[in-house]
C-alpha positions in Angstrom: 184.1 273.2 117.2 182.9 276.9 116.9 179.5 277.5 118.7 177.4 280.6 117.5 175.6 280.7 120.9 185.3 259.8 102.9 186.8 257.7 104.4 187.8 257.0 100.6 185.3 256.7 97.8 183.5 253.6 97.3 185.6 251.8 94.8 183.6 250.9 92.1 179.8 250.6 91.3 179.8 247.0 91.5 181.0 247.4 95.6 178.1 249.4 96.2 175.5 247.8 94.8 177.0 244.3 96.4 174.9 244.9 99.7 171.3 243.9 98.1 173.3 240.4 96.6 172.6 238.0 99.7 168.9 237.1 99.1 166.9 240.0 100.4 162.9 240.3 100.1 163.6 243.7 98.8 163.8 244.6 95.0 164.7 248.1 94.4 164.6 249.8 90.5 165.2 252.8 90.0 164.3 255.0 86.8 164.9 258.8 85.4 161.6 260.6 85.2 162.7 264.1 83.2 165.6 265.8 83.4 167.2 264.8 87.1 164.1 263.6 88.4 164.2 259.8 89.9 161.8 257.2 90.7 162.1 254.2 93.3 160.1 250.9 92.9 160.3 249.1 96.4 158.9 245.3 95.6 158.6 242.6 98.5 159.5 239.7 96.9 159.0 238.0 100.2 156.1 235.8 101.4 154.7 237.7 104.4 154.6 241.9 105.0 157.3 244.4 105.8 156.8 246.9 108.5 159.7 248.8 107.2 161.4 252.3 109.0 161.6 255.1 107.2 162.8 257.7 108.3 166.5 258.1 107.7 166.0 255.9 104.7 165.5 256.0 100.9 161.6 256.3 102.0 161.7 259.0 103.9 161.2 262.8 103.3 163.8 264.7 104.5 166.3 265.7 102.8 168.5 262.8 103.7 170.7 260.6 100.7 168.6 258.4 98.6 170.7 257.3 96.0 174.5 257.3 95.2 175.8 259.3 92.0 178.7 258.7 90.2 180.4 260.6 87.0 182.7 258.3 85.8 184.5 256.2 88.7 183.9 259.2 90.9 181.3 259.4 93.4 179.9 262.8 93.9 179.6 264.9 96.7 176.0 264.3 98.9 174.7 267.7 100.0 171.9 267.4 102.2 171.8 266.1 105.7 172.9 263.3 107.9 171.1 262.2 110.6 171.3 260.0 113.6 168.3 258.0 114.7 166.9 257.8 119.0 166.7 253.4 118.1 163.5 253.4 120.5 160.3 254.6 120.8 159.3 254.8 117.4 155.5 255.7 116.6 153.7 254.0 113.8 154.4 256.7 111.5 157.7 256.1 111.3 157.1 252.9 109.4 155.6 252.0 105.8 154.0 248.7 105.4 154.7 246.7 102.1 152.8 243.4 101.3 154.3 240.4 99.9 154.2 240.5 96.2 153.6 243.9 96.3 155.3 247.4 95.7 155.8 251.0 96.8 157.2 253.9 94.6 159.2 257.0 96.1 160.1 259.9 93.5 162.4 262.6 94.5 164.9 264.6 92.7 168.9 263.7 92.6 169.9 267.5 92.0 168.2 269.0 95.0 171.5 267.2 97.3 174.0 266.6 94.7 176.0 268.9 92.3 174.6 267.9 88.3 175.7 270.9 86.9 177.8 269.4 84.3 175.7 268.5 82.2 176.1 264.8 80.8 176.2 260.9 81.8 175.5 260.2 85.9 175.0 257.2 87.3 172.8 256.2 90.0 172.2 254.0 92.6 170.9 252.7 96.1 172.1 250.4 98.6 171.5 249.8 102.2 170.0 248.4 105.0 165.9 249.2 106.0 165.4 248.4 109.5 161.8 246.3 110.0 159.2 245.9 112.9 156.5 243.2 113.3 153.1 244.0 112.2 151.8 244.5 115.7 154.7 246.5 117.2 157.4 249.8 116.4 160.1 247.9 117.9 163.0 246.9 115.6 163.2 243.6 115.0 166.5 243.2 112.3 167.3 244.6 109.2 167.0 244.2 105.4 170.1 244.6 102.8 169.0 246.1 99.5 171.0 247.4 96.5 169.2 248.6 93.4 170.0 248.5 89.6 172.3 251.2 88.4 170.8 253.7 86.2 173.0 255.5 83.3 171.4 258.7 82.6 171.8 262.0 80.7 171.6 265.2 83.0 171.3 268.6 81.4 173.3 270.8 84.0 171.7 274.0 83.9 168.1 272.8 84.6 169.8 271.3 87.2 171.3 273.9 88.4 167.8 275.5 88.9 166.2 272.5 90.6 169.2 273.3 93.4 169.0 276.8 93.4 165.2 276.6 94.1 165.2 274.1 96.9 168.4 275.9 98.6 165.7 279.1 98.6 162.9 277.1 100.2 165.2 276.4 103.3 164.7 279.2 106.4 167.9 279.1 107.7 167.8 280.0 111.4 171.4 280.2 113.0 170.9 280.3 116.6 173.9 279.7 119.6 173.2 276.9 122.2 172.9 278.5 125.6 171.7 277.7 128.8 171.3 274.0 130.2 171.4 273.1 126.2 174.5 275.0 126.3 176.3 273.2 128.8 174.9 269.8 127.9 176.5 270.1 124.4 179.9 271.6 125.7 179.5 268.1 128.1 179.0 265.6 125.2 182.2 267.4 123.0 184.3 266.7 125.8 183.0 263.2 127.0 183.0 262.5 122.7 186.9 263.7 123.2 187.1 261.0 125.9 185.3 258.2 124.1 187.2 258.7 120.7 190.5 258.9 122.4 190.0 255.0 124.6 188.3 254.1 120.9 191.6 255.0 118.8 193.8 253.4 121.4 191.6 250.5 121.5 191.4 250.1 117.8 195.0 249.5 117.5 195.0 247.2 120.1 191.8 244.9 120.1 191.7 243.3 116.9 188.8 241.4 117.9 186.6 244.2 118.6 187.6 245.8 115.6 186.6 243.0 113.5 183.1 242.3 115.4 182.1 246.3 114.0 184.4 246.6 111.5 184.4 243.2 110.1 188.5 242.8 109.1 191.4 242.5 111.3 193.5 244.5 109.6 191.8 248.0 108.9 192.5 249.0 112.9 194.9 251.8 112.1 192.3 253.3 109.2 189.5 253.5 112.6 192.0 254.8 114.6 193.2 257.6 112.2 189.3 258.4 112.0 189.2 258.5 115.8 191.8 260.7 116.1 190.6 263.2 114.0 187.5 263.3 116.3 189.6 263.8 118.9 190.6 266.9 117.6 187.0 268.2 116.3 185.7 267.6 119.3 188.1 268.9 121.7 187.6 272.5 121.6 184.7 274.4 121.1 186.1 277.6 119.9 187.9 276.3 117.1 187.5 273.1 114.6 186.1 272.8 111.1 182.3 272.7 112.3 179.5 274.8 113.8 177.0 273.2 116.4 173.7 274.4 116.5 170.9 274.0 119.2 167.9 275.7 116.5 166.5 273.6 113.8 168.4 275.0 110.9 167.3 272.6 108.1 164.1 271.7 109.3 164.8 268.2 109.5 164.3 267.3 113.9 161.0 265.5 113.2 160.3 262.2 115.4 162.9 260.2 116.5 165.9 262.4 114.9 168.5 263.4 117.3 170.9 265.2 115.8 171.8 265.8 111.9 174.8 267.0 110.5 174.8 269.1 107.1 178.4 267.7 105.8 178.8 270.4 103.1 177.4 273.2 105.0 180.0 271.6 108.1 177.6 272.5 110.6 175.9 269.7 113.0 172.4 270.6 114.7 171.8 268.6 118.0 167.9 268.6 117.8 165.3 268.8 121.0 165.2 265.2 121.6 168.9 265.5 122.1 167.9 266.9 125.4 164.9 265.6 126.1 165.5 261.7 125.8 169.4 260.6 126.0 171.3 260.9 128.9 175.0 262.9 128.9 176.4 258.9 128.9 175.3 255.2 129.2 176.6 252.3 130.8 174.6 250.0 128.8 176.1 248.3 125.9 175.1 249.9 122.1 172.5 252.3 123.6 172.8 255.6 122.7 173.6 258.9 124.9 174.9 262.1 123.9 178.4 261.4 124.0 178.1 258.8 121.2 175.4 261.1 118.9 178.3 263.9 119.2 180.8 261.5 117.8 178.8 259.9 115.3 177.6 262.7 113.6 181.4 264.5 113.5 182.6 261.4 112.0 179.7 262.9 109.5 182.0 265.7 108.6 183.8 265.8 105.2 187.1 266.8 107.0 186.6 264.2 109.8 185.6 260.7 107.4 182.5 261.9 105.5 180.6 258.8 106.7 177.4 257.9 104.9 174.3 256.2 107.2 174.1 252.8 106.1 173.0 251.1 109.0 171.4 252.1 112.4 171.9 250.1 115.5 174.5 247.5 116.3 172.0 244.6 114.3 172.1 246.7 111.3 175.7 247.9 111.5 177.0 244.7 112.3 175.5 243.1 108.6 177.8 245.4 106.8 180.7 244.7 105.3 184.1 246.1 105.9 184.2 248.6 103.1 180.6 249.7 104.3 181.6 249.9 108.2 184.3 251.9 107.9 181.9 254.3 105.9 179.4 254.0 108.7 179.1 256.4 111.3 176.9 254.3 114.1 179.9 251.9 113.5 182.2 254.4 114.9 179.8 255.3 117.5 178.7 251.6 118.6 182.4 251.1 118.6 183.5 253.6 120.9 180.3 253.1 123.6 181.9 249.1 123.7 184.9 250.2 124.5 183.6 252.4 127.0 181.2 250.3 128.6 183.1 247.4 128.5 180.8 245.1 125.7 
């Protein structure tokens, strides 16, 4: 991994909009408004409120990935950033209340992270998990499965193509090396992330157990450990590797709670203040989160490593996915390799 100072495709539309099928509280619909422009209606079909997290999620306002596009059976490229998540501490901001019966609408445009310059039929959809808190507190209390209705829609490719080119240009790109303490701590977590990955790959060829408690089958051990191996090799050098690791804020995205992000097309991962600040090098403590772990989670991030989406934070919501979804899940790879360091 240089310092300057997918797993496969989903396989069908129908996979990833199964998520949202087991009797969530959540209806999602989404709709075209102009050219590539979408619209999210979130409706709580539930009886009580939802103190629901946003950041990281389809409700938040980084550029992080909303929806799912497909042309054809193939699912396009997502362009925009990856992050992972401190899982304490939250303030209230970071949560958006939705009443029973009620509904919330998010509108954002699909060809600021994605590539619609072909112009003609996309379809669009989201899935996931949106962590919740009780009314009277910011601690996570579980986790919500939602898929949405997939949208058909006619893109014209060069106004598109100008929705991207304008947001790339708002971006101040600030391309800083890590040095000092944040220098050394960094060059710490790629080797301890060597460490973990290398116990994890062994382990996942060996534990079938553990691989089905965060992967949820028995049999896709030697698809983890390929994945793990891979880190491995990312992370054990930092003068050479496929990525860049930043310690300045290149995207603008290390608002509250964000660790670390990785921009998969840009193959660059920026470990963000709170990097520092709140997680220690490692942790004894089963699925807590140190540096180590954040390292390896967002390099499973990279396209060349797995290309892993963020579909659920935290073993509770990792642990509700299925298989196809964990092994596209990079706190599943993460939570993973702390139990098998820690001992879970």
């Amino acid at each position: 991994m240089k310092f300057l100072g997918n797993i496969a495709l989903l396989a069908s539309l129908a996979s990833a909009a199964s998520m949202g099928k087991r009797a969530s509280p959540l209806d999602v619909q989404i709709e075209q408004v102009g050219n590539s422009g979408l619209k999210a209606t979130i409706t709580n079909t539930g009886a009580e409120s939802l103190k629901v997290l946003k950041t990281g999620t389809i409700l938040d306002s980084a550029p992080v990935e909303k929806v799912q596009v497909f042309q054809g059976s193939s699912k396009l490229d997502f362009q925009g950033i990856r992050l992972r998540i401190s899982n304490a501490g939250f303030e209230e901001e970071a949560f958006q209340t939705i009443p029973a019966g009620q509904a919330i609408e998010i509108s954002f445009d699909a060809a600021e992270l994605h590539d619609l310059a072909a112009t003609g039929e996309y379809d669009f959809v989201a899935s996931g998990v949106l962590s919740y808190a009780a009314a009277d507190s910011t601690e996570i209390a579980g986790a919500i499965p939602y898929s949405s209705n997939t949208l058909t829609a006619q893109v014209d490719g060069a106004e598109a193509v100008q929705v991207r080119s304008a947001f790339l240009n708002k971006r101040t790109v600030v391309q800083s090396g890590c040095t000092g303490t944040k220098l050394t701590s960094t060059r710490n977590a790629e080797t301890a992330c060597r460490s973990f990955a290398a116990a994890a790959s062994s382990a996942a060829l060996s534990n079938s157990a553990k691989v089905n408690e965060y992967f949820k089958s028995t049999s896709v051990g030697s698809t983890v450990a390929a994945v793990f191996a891979r880190v491995v090799s990312e992370c054990g050098s930092s003068t050479s590797g496929v990525s860049r690791t930043y310690c300045t804020d290149v995207y603008g995205a290390c608002s509250s709670n964000v660790l670390a992000y990785t921009l998969p097309s840009g193959s660059y991962i920026v470990n963000c203040p709170l990097f520092f600040s709140a997680l220690p090098a490692t942790t004894s403590t089963c699925h807590a989160q140190d540096q180590a772990t954040t390292t390896l989670h967002e390099t499973t991030h990279l396209t060349q490593i797995a290309g892993t989406d963020d579909l659920g934070y935290g073993y509770t919501a990792a642990t509700r996915l299925s298989s196809s979804q964990a092994l596209n899940n990079a706190d599943s790879y993460a939570l993973f390799a702390n139990a098998i360091h820690v001992g879970c």
